[in-house]
PDB file of N, H, CA, C and O in Angstrom:
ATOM      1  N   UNK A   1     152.650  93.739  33.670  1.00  0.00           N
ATOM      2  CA  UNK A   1     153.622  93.010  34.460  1.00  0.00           C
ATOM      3  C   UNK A   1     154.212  93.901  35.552  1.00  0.00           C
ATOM      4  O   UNK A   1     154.494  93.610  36.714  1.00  0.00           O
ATOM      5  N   UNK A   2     154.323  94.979  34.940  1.00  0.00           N
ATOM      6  H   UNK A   2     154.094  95.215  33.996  1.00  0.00           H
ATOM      7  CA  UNK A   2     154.806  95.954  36.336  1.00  0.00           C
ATOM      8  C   UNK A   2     154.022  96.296  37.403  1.00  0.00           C
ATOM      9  O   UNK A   2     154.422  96.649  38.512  1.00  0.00           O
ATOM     10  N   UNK A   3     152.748  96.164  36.983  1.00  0.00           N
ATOM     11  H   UNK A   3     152.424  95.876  36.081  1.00  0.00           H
ATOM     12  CA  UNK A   3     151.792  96.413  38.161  1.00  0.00           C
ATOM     13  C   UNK A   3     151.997  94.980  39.053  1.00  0.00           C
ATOM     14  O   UNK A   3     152.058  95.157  40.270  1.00  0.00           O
ATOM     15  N   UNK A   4     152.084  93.898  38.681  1.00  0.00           N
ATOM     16  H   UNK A   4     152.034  93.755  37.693  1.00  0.00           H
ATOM     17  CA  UNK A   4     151.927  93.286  39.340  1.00  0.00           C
ATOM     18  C   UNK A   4     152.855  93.013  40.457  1.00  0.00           C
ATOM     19  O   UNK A   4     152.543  92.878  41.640  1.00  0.00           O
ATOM     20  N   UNK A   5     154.167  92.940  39.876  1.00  0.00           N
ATOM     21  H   UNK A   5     154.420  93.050  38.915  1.00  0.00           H
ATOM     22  CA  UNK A   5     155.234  93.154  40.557  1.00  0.00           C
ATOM     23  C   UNK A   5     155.358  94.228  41.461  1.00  0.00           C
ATOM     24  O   UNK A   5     155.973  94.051  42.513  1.00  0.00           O
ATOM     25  N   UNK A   6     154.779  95.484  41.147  1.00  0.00           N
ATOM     26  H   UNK A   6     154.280  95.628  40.293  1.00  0.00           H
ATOM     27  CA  UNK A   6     154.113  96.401  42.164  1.00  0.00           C
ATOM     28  C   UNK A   6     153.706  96.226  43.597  1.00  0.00           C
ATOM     29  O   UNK A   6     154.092  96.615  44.699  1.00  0.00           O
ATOM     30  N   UNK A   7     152.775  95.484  43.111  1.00  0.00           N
ATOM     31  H   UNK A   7     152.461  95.168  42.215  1.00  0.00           H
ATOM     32  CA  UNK A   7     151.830  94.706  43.888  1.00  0.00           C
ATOM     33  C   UNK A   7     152.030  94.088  44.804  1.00  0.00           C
ATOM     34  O   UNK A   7     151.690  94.395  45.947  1.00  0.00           O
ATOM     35  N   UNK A   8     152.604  93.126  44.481  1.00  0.00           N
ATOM     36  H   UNK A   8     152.880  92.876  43.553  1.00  0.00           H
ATOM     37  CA  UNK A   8     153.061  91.742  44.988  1.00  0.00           C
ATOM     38  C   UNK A   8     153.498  91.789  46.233  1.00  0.00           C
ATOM     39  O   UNK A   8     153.125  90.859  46.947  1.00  0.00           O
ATOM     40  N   UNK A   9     154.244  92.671  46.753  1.00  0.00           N
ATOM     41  H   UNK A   9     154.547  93.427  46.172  1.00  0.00           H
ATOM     42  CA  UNK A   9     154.708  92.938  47.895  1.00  0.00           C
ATOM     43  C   UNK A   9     153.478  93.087  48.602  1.00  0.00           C
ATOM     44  O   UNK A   9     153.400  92.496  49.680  1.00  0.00           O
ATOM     45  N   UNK A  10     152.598  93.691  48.252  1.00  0.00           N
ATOM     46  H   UNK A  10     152.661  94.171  47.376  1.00  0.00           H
ATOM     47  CA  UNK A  10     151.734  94.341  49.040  1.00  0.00           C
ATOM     48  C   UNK A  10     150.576  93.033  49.189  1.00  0.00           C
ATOM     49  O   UNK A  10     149.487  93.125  49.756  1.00  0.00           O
ATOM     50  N   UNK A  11     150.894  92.340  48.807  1.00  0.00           N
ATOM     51  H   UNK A  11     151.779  92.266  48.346  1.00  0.00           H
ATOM     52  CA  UNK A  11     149.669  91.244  48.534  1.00  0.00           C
ATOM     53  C   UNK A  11     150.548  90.265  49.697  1.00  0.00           C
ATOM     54  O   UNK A  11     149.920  90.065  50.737  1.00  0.00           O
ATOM     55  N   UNK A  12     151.584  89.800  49.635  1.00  0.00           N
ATOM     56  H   UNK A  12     152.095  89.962  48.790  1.00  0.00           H
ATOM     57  CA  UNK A  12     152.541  89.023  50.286  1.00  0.00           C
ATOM     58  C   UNK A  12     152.178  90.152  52.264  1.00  0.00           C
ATOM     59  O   UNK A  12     152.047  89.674  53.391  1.00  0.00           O
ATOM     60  N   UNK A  13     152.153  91.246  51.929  1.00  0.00           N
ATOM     61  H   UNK A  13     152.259  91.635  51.014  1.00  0.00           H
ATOM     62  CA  UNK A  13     152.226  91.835  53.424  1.00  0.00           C
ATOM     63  C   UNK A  13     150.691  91.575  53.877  1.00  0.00           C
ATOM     64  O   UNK A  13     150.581  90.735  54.770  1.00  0.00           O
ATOM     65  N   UNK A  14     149.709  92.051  53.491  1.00  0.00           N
ATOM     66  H   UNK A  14     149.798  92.733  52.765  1.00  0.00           H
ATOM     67  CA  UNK A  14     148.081  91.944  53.257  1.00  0.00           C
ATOM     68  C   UNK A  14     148.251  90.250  53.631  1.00  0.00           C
ATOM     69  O   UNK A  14     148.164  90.039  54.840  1.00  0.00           O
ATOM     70  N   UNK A  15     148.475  89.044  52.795  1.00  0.00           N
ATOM     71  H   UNK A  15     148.546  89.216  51.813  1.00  0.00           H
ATOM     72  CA  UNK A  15     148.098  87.540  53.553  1.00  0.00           C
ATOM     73  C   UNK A  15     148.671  87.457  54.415  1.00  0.00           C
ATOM     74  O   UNK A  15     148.289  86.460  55.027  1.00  0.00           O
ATOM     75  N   UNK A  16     150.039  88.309  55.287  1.00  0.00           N
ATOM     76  H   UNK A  16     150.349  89.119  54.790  1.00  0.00           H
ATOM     77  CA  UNK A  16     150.695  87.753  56.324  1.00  0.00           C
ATOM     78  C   UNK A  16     149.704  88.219  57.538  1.00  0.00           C
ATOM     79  O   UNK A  16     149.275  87.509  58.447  1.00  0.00           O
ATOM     80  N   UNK A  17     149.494  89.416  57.335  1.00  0.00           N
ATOM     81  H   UNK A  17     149.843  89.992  56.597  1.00  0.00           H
ATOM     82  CA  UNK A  17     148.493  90.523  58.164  1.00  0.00           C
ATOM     83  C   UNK A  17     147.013  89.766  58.695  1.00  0.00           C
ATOM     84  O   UNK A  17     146.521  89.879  59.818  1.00  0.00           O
ATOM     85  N   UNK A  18     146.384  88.840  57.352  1.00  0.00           N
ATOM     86  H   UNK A  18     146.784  88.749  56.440  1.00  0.00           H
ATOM     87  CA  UNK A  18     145.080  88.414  57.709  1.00  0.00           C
ATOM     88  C   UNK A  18     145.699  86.915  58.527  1.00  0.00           C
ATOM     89  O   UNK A  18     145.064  86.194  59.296  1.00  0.00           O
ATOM     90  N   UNK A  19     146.863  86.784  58.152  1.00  0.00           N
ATOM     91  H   UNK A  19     147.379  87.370  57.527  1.00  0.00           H
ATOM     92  CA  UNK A  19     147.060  85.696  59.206  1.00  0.00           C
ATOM     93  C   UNK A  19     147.379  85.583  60.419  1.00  0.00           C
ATOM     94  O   UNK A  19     147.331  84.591  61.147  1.00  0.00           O
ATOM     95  N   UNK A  20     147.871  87.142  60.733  1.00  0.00           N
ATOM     96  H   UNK A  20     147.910  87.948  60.142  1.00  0.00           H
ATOM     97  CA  UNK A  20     147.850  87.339  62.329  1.00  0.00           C
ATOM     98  C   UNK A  20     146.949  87.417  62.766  1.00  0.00           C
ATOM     99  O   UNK A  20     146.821  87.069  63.940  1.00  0.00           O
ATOM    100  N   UNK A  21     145.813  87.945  61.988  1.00  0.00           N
ATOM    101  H   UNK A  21     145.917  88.228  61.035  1.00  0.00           H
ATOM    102  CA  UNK A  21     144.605  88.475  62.716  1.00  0.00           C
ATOM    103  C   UNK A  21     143.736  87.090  62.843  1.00  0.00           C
ATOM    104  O   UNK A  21     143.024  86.826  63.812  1.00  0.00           O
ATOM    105  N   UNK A  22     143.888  86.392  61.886  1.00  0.00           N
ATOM    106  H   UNK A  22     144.466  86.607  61.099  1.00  0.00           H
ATOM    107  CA  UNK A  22     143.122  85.177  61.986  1.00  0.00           C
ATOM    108  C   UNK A  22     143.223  84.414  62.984  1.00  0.00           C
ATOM    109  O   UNK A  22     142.275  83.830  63.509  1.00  0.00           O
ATOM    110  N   UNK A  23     144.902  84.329  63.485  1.00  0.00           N
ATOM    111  H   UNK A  23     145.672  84.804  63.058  1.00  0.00           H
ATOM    112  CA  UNK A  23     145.097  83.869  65.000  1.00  0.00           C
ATOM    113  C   UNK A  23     145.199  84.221  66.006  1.00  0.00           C
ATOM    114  O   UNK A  23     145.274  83.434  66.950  1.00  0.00           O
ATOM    115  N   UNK A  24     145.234  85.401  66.136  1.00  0.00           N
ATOM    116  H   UNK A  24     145.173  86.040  65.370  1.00  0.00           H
ATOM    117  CA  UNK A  24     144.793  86.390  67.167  1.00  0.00           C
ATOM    118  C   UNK A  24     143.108  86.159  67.428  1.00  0.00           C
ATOM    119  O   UNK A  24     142.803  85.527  68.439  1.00  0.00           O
ATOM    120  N   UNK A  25     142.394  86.485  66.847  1.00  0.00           N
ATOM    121  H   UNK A  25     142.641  86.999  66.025  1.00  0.00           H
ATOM    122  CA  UNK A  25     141.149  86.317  66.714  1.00  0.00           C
ATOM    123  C   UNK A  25     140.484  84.777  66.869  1.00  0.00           C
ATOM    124  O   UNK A  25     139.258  84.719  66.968  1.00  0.00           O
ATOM    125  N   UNK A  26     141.362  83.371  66.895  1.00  0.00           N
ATOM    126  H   UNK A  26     142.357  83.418  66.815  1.00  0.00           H
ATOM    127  CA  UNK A  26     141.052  82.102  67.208  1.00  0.00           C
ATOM    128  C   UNK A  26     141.505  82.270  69.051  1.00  0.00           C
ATOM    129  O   UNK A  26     140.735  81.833  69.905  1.00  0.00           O
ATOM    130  N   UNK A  27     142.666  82.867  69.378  1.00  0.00           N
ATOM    131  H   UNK A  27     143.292  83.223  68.684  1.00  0.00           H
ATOM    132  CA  UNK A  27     143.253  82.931  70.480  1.00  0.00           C
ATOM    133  C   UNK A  27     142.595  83.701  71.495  1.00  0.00           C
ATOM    134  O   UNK A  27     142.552  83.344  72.673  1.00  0.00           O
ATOM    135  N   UNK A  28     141.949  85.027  70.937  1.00  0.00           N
ATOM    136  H   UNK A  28     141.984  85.317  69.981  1.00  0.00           H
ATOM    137  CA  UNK A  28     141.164  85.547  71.904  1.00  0.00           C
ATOM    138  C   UNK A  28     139.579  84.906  72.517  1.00  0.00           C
ATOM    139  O   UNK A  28     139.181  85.014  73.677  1.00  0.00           O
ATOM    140  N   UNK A  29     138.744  84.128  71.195  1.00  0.00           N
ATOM    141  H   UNK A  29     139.068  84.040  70.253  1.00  0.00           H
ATOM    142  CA  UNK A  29     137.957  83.516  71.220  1.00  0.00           C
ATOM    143  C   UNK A  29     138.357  82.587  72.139  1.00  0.00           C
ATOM    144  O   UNK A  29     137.469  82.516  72.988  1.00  0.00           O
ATOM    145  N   UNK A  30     139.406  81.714  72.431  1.00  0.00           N
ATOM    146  H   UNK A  30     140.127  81.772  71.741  1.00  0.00           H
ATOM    147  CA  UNK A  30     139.475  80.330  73.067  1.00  0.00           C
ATOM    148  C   UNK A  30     139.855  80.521  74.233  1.00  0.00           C
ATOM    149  O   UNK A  30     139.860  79.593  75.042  1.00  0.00           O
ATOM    150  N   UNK A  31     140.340  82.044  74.631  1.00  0.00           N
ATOM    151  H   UNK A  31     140.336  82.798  73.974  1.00  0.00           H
ATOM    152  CA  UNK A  31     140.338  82.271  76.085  1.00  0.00           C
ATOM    153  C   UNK A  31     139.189  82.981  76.870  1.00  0.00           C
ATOM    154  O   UNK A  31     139.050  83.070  78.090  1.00  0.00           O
ATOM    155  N   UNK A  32     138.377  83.482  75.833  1.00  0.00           N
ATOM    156  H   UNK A  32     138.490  83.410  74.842  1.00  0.00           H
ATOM    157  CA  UNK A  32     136.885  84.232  76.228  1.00  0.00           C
ATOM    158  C   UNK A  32     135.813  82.483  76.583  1.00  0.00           C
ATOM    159  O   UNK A  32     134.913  82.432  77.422  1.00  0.00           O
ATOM    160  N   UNK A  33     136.142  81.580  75.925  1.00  0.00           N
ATOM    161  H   UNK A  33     136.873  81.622  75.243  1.00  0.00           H
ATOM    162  CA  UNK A  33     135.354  80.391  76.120  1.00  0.00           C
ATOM    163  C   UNK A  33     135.947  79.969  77.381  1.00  0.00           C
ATOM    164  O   UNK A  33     135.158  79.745  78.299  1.00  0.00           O
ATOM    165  N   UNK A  34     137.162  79.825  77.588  1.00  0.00           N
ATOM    166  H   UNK A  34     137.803  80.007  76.842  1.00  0.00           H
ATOM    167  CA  UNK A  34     137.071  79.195  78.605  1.00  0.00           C
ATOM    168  C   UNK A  34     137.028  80.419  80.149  1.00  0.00           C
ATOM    169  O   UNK A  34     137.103  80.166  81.351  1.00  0.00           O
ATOM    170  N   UNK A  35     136.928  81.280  79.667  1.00  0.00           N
ATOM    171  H   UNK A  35     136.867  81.486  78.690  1.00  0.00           H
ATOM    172  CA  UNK A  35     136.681  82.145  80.980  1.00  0.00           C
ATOM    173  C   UNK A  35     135.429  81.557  81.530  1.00  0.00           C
ATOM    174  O   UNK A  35     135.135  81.036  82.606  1.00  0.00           O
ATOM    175  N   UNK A  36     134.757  81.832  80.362  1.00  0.00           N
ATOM    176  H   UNK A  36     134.996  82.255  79.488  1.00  0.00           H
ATOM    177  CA  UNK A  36     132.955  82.021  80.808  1.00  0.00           C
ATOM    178  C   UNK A  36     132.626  80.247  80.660  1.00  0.00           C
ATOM    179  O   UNK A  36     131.559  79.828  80.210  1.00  0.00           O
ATOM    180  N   UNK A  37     133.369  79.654  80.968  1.00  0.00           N
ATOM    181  H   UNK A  37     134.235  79.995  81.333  1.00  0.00           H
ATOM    182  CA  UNK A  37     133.365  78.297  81.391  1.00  0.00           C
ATOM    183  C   UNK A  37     133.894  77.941  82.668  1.00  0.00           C
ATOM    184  O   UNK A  37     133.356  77.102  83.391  1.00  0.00           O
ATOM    185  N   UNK A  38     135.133  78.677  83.014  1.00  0.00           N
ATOM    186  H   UNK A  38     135.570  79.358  82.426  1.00  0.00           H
ATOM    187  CA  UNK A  38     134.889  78.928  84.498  1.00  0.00           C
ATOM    188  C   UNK A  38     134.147  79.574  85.154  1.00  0.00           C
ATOM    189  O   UNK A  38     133.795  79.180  86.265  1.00  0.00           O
ATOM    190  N   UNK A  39     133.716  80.755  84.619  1.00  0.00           N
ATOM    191  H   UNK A  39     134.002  81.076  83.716  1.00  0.00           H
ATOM    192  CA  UNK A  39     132.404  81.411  85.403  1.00  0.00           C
ATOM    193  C   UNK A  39     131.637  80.499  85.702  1.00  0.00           C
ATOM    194  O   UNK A  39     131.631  80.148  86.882  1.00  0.00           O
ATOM    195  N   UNK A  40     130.768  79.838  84.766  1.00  0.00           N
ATOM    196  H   UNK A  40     130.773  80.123  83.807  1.00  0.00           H
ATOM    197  CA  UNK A  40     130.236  78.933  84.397  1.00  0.00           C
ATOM    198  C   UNK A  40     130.070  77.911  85.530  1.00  0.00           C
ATOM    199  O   UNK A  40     129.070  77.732  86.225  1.00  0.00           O
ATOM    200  N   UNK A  41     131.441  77.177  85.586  1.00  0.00           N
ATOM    201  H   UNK A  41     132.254  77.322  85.022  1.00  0.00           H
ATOM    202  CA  UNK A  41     131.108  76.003  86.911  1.00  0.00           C
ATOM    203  C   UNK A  41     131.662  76.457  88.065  1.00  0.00           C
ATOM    204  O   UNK A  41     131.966  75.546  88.835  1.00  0.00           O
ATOM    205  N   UNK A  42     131.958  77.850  88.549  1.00  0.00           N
ATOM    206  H   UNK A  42     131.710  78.590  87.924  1.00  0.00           H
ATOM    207  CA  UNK A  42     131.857  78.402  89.971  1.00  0.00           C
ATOM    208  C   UNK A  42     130.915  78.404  89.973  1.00  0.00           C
ATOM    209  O   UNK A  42     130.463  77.596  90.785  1.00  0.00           O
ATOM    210  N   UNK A  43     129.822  79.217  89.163  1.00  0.00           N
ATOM    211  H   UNK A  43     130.189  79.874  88.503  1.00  0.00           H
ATOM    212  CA  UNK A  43     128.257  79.439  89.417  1.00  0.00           C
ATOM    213  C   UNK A  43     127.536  78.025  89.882  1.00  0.00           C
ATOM    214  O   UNK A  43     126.615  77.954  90.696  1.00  0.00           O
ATOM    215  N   UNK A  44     127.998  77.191  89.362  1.00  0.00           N
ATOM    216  H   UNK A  44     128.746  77.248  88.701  1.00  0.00           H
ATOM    217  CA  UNK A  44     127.321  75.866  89.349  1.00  0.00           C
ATOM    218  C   UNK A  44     127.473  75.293  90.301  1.00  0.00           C
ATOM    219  O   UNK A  44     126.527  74.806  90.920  1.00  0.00           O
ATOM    220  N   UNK A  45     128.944  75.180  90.747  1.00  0.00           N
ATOM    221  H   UNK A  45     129.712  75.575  90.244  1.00  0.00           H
ATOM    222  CA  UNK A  45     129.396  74.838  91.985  1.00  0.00           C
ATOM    223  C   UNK A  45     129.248  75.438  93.665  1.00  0.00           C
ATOM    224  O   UNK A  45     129.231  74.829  94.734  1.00  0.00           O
ATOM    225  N   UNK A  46     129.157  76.872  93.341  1.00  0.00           N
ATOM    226  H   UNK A  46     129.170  77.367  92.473  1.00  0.00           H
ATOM    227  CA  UNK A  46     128.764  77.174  94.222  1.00  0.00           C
ATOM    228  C   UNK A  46     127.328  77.196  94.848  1.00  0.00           C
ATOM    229  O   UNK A  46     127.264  77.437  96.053  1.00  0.00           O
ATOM    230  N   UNK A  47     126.630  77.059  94.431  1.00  0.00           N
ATOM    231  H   UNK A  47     126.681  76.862  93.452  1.00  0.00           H
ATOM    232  CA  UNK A  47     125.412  76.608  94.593  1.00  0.00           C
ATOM    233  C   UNK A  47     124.324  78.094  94.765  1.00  0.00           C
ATOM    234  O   UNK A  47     123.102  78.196  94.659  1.00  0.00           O
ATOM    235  N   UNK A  48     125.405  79.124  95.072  1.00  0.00           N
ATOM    236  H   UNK A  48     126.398  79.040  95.158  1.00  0.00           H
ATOM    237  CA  UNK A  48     124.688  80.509  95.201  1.00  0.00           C
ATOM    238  C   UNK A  48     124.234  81.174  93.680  1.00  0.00           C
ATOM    239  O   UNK A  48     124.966  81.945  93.061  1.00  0.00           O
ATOM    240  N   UNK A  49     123.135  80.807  93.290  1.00  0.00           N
ATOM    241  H   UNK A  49     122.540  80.180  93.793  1.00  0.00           H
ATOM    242  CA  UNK A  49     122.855  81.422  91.915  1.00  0.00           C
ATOM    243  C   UNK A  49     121.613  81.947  92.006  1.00  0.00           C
ATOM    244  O   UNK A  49     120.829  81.752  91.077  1.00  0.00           O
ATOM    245  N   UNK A  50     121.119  82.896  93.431  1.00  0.00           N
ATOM    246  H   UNK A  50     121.755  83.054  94.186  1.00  0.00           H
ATOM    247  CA  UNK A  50     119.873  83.590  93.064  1.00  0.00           C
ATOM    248  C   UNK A  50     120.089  84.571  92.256  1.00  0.00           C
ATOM    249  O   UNK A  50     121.111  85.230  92.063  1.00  0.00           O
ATOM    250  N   UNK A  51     118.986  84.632  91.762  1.00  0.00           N
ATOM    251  H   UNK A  51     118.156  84.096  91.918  1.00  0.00           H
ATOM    252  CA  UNK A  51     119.127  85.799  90.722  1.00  0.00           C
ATOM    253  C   UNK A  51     119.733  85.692  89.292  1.00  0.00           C
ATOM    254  O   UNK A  51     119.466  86.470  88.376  1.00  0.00           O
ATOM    255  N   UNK A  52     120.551  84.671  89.219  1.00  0.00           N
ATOM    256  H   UNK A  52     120.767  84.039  89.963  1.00  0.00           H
ATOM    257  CA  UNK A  52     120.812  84.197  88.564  1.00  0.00           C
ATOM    258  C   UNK A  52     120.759  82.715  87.467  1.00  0.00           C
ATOM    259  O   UNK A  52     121.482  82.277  86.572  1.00  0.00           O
ATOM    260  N   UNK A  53     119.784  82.389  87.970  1.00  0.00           N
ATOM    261  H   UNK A  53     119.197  82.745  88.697  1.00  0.00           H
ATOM    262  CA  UNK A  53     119.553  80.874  87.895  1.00  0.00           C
ATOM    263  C   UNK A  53     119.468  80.613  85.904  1.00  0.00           C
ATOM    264  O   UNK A  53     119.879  79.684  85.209  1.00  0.00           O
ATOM    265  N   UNK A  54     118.809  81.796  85.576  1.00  0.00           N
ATOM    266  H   UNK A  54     118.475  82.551  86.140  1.00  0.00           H
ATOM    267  CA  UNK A  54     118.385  81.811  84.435  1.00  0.00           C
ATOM    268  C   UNK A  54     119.769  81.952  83.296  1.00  0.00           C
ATOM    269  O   UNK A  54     120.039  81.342  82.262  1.00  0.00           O
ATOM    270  N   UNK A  55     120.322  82.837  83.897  1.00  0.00           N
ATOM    271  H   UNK A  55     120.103  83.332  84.737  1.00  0.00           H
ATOM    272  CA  UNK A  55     121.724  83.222  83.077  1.00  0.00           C
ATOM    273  C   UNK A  55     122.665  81.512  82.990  1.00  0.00           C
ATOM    274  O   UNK A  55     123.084  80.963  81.971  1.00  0.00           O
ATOM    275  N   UNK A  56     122.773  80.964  84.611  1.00  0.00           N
ATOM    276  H   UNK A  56     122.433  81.410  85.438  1.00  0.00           H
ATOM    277  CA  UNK A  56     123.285  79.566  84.975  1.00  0.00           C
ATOM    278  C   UNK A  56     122.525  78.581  83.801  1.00  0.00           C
ATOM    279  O   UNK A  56     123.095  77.794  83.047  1.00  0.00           O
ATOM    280  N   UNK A  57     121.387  78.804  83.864  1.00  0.00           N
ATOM    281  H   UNK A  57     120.923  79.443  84.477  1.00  0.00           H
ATOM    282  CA  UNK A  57     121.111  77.723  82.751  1.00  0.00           C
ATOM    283  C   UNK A  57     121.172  78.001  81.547  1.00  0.00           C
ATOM    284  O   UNK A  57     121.593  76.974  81.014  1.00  0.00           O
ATOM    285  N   UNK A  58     121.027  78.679  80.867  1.00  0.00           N
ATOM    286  H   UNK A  58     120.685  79.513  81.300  1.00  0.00           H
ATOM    287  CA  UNK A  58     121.435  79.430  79.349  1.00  0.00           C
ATOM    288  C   UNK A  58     123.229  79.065  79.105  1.00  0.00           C
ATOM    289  O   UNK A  58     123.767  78.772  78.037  1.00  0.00           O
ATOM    290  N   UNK A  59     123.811  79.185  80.323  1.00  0.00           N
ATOM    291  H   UNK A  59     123.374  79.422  81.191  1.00  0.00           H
ATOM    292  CA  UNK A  59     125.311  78.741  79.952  1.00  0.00           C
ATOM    293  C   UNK A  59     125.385  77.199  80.105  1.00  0.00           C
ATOM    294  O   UNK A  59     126.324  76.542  79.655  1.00  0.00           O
ATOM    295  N   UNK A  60     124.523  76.766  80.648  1.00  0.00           N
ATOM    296  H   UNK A  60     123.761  77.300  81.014  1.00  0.00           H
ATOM    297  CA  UNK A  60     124.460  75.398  80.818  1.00  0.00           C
ATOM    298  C   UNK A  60     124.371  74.792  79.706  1.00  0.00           C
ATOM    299  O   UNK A  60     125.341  74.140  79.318  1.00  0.00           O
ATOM    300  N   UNK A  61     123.305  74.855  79.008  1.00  0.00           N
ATOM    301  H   UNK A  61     122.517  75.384  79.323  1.00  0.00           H
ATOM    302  CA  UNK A  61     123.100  74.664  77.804  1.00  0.00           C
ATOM    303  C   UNK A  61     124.335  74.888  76.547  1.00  0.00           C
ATOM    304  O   UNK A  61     124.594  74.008  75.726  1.00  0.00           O
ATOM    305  N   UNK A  62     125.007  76.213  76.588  1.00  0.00           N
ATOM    306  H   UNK A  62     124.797  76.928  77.255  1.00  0.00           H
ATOM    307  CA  UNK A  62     126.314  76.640  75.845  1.00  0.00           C
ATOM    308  C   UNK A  62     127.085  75.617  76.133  1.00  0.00           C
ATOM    309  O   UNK A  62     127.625  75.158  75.126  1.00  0.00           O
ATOM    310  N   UNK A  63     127.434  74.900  77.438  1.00  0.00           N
ATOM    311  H   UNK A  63     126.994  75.273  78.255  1.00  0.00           H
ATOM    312  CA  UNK A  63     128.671  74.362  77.751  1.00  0.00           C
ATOM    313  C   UNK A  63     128.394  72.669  77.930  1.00  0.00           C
ATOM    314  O   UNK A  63     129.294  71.898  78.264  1.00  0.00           O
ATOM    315  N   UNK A  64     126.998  72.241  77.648  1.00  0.00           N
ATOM    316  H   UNK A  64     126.267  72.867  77.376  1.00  0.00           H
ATOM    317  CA  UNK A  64     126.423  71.197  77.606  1.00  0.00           C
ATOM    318  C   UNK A  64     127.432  70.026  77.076  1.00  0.00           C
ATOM    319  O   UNK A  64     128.251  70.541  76.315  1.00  0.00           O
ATOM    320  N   UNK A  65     127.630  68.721  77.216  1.00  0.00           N
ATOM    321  H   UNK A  65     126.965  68.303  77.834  1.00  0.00           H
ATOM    322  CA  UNK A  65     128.713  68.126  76.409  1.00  0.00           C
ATOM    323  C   UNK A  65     127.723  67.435  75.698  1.00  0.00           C
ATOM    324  O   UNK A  65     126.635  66.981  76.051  1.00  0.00           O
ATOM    325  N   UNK A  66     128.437  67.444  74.408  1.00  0.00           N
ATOM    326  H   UNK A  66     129.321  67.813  74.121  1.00  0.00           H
ATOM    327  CA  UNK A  66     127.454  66.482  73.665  1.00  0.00           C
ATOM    328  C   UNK A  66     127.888  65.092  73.258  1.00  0.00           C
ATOM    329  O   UNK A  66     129.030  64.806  72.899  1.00  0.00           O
ATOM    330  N   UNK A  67     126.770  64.173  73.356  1.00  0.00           N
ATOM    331  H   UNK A  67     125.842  64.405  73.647  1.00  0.00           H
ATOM    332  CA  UNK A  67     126.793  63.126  73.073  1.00  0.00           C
ATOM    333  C   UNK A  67     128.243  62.560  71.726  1.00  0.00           C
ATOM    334  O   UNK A  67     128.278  63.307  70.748  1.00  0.00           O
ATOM    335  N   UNK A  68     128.856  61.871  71.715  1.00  0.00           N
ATOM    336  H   UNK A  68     128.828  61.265  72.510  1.00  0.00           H
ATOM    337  CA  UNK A  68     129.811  61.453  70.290  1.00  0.00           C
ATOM    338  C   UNK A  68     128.636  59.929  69.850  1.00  0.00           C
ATOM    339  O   UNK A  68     128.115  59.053  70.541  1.00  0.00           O
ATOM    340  N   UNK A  69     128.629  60.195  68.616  1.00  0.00           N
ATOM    341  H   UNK A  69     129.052  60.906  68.054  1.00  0.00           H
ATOM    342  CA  UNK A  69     127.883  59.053  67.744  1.00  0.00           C
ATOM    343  C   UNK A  69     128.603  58.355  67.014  1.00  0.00           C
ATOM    344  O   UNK A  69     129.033  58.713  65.918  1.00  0.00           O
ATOM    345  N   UNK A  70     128.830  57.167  67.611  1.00  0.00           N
ATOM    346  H   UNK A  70     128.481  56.876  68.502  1.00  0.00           H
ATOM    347  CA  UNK A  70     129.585  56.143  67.085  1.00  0.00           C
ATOM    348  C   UNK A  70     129.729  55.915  65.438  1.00  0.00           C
ATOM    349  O   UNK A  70     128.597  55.851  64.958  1.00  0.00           O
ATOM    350  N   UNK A  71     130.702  55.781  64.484  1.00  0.00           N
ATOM    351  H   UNK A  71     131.621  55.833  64.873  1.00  0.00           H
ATOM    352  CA  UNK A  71     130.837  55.436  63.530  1.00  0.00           C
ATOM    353  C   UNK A  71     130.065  53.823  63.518  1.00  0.00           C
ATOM    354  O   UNK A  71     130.121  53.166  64.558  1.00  0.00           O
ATOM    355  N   UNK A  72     129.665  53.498  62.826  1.00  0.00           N
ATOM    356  H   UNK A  72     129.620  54.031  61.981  1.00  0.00           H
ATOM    357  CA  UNK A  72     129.320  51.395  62.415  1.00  0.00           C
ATOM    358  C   UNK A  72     130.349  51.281  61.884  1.00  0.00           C
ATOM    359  O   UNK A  72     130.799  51.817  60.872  1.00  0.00           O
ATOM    360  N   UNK A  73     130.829  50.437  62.690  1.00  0.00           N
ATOM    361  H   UNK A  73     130.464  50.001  63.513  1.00  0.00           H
ATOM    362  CA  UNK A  73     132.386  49.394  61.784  1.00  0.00           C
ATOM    363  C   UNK A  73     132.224  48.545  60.599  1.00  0.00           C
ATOM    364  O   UNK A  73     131.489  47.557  60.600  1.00  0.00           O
ATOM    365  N   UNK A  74     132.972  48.965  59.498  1.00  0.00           N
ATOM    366  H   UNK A  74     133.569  49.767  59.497  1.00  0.00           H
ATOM    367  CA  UNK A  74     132.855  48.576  58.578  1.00  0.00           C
ATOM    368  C   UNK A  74     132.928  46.977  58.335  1.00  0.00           C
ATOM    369  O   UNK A  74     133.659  46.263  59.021  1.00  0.00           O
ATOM    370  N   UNK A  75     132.068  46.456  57.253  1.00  0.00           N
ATOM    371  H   UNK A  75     131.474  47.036  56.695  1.00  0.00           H
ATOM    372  CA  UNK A  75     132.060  45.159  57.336  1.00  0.00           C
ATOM    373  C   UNK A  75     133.453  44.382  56.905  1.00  0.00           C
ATOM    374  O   UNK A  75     134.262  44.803  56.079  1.00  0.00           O
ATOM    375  N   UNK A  76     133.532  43.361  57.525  1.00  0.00           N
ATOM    376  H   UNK A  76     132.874  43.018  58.196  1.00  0.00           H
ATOM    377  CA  UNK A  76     135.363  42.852  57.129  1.00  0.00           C
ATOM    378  C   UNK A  76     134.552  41.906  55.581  1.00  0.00           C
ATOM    379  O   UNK A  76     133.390  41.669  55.249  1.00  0.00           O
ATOM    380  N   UNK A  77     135.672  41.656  55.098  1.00  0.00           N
ATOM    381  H   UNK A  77     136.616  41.849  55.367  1.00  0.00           H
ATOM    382  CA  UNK A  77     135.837  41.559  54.353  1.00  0.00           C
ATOM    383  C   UNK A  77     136.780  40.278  53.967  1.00  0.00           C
ATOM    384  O   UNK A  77     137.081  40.065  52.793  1.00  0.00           O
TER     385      UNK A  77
END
């Protein structure tokens, strides 16, 4: 019992810790996406992509929207 109580603190500091990092780490991800999503449609937009055409389409593909597939409405009843 004493160990645990020991512990405990340290377990309580350790889940607060993986929870900063967990959102830190969602936050940095969601501003690295949308950078290279503006890169993305300057490249596109600007129409100047020699040399680049290949990289332009590889992100094309990344940033592609995809189709949504309708649910079937359930039968009434």
């Amino acid at each position: 019992m004493q160990l645990f109580e020991a512990l405990y603190p340290l377990l309580l500091a350790l889940t607060q810790l993986q929870e900063l990092v967990d959102d830190t780490s969602l936050a940095v991800g969601s501003e690295a996406y949308a950078a290279a999503l503006q890169v993305y449609n300057y490249a596109k937009a600007s129409g100047q992509t020699a040399g680049l055409d290949t990289v332009v389409e590889e992100m094309g593909q990344r940033f592609a929207r995809k189709s949504r597939k309708t649910k079937p409405q359930a039968a009434a009843l």
